[in-house]
C-alpha positions in Angstrom: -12.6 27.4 8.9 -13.0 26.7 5.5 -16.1 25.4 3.2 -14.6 23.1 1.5 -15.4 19.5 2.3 -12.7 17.2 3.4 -12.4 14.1 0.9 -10.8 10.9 2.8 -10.1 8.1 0.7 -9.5 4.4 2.8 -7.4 2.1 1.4 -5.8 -1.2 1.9 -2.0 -2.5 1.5 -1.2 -6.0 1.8 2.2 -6.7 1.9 3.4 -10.1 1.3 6.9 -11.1 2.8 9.3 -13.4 2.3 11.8 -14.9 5.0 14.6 -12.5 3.4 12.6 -9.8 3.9 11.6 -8.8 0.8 8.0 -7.5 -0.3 6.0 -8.0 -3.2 5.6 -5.2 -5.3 3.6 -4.4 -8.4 5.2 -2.2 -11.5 2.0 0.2 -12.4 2.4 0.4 -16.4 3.2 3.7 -17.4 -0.9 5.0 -18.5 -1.9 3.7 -15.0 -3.6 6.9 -13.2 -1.2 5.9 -9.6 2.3 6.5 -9.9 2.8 5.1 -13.4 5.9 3.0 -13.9 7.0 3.0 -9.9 6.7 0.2 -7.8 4.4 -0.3 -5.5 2.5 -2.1 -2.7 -0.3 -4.6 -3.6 -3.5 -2.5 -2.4 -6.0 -0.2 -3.3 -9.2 1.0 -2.3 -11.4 0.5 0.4 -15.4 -0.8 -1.6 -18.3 0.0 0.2 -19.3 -2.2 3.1 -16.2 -3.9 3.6 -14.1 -4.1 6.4 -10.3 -3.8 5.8 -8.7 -6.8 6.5 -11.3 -8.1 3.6 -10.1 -5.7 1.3 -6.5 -5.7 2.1 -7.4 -10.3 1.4 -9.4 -8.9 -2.0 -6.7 -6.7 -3.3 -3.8 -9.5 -3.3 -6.2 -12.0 -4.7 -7.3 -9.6 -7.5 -3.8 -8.2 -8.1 -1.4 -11.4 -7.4 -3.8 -14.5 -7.9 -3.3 -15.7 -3.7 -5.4 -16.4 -1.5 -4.9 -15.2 2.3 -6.8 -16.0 5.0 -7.9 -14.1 8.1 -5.7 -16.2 10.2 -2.7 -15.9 7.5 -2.6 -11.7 8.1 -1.9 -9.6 10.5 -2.6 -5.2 10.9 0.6 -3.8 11.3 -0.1 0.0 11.2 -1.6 2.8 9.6 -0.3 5.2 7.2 -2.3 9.2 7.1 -1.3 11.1 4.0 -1.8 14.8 3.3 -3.4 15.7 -0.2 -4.1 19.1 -0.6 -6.6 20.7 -1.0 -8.8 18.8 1.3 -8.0 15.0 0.1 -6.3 12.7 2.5 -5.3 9.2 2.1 -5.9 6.7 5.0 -4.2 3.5 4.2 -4.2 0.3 6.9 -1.2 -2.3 6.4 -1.6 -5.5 6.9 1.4 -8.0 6.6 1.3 -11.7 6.0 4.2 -14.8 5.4 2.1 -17.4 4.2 -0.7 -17.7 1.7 -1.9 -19.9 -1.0 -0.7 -20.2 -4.5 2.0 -18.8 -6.6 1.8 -15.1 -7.1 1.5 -13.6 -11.1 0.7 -10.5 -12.5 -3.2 -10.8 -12.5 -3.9 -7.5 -13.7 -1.6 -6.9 -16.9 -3.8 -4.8 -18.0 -2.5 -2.4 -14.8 0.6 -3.9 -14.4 3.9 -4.4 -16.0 4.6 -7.5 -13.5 5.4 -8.4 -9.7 9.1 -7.9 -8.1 10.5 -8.9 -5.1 12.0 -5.6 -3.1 14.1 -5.5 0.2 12.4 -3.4 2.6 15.5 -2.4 4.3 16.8 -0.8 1.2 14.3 0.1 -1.5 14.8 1.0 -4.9 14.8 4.1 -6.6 11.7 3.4 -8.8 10.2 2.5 -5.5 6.7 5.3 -5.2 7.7 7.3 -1.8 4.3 6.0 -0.3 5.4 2.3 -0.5 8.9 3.5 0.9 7.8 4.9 3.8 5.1 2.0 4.5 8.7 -0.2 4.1 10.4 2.3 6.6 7.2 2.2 8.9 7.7 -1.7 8.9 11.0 -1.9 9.1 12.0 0.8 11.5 8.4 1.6 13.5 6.4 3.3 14.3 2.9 1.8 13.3 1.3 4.6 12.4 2.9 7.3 9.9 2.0 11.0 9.4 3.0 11.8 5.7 3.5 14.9 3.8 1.1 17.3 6.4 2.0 20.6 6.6 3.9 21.9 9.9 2.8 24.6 11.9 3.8 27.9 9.9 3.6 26.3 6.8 6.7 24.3 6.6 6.5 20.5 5.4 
C-alpha cells in the first residue's frame, strides 16, 4: 500500500445539444493550462460547497453566457479517469436541449471561441476526454472507466 495520498479532482461537463446532435464545444487557446488548442466540453471544476448539477448550470453560464435551469438538465453519466501518480479525475455529465440566451465565447481570455461538433463523429482536434464523454453519450454506457491500468500493467 503506498503513502502517497490519492488526489481526486470533481468536475462538471455540461453539454449542450442541438436537435442534429451536435454539442457545444469550447477551443482552449493555445497558453490555456487544459489541452491547449483542442476542443472541448463546457465544464470545469467542482467549488466548494456546491452540488454538481449547480456547477455543471455555473460552468455554461460562465463559459457560454446561458442560463440552464434545474428543470432544463438532466445527469447522464459519469466519467472516472486515471492520472498517475495518485490523481484521478471524476467528472459528472449532465445534458440539456433547451436553455436561455444565445451562446458566445464568455471567456476569451480562455477561449479561442464556441463550435458546434457531431457527437457521432468527432473531430480530430477534439481532446480524447470530450471524445469519449461523446462516445459514452452516444453509444452507452453511463459511466466510463478511462485510461486505468489493467491487471499486469497493461492499459
Amino acid at each position: 500500500m503506498s503513502d502517497t495520498p490519492h488526489l481526486l479532482i470533481a468536475d462538471v461537463a455540461q453539454i449542450l445539444l442541438r436537435a442534429n446532435g451536435a454539442a457545444l464545444c469550447v477551443r482552449r487557446k493555445p497558453d490555456a493550462d487544459l489541452a491547449p488548442g483542442q476542443l472541448t466540453v463546457v465544464g470545469g471544476h467542482l467549488k466548494p460547497d456546491e452540488p454538481l448539477d449547480r456547477a455543471a448550470r455555473r460552468e455554461a453560464k460562465e463559459e457560454t453566457g446561458v442560463h440552464i435551469s434545474a428543470d432544463q438538465q438532466e445527469f447522464c453519466g459519469l466519467v472516472h479517469h486515471h492520472e498517475p501518480p495518485g490523481r484521478d479525475r471524476i467528472t459528472a455529465v449532465f445534458v440539456t436541449q433547451s436553455w436561455t440566451g444565445e451562446p458566445y465565447n464568455a471567456e476569451p481570455q480562455k477561449h479561442e471561441g464556441l463550435f458546434w461538433v457531431p457527437m457521432e463523429k468527432s473531430p480530430p482536434d477534439c481532446h480524447p476526454y470530450t471524445a469519449a464523454i461523446f462516445h459514452m453519450l452516444t453509444h452507452g454506457p453511463s459511466y466510463r472507466a478511462l485510461n486505468w491500468p489493467r491487471p499486469g500493467g497493461a492499459r
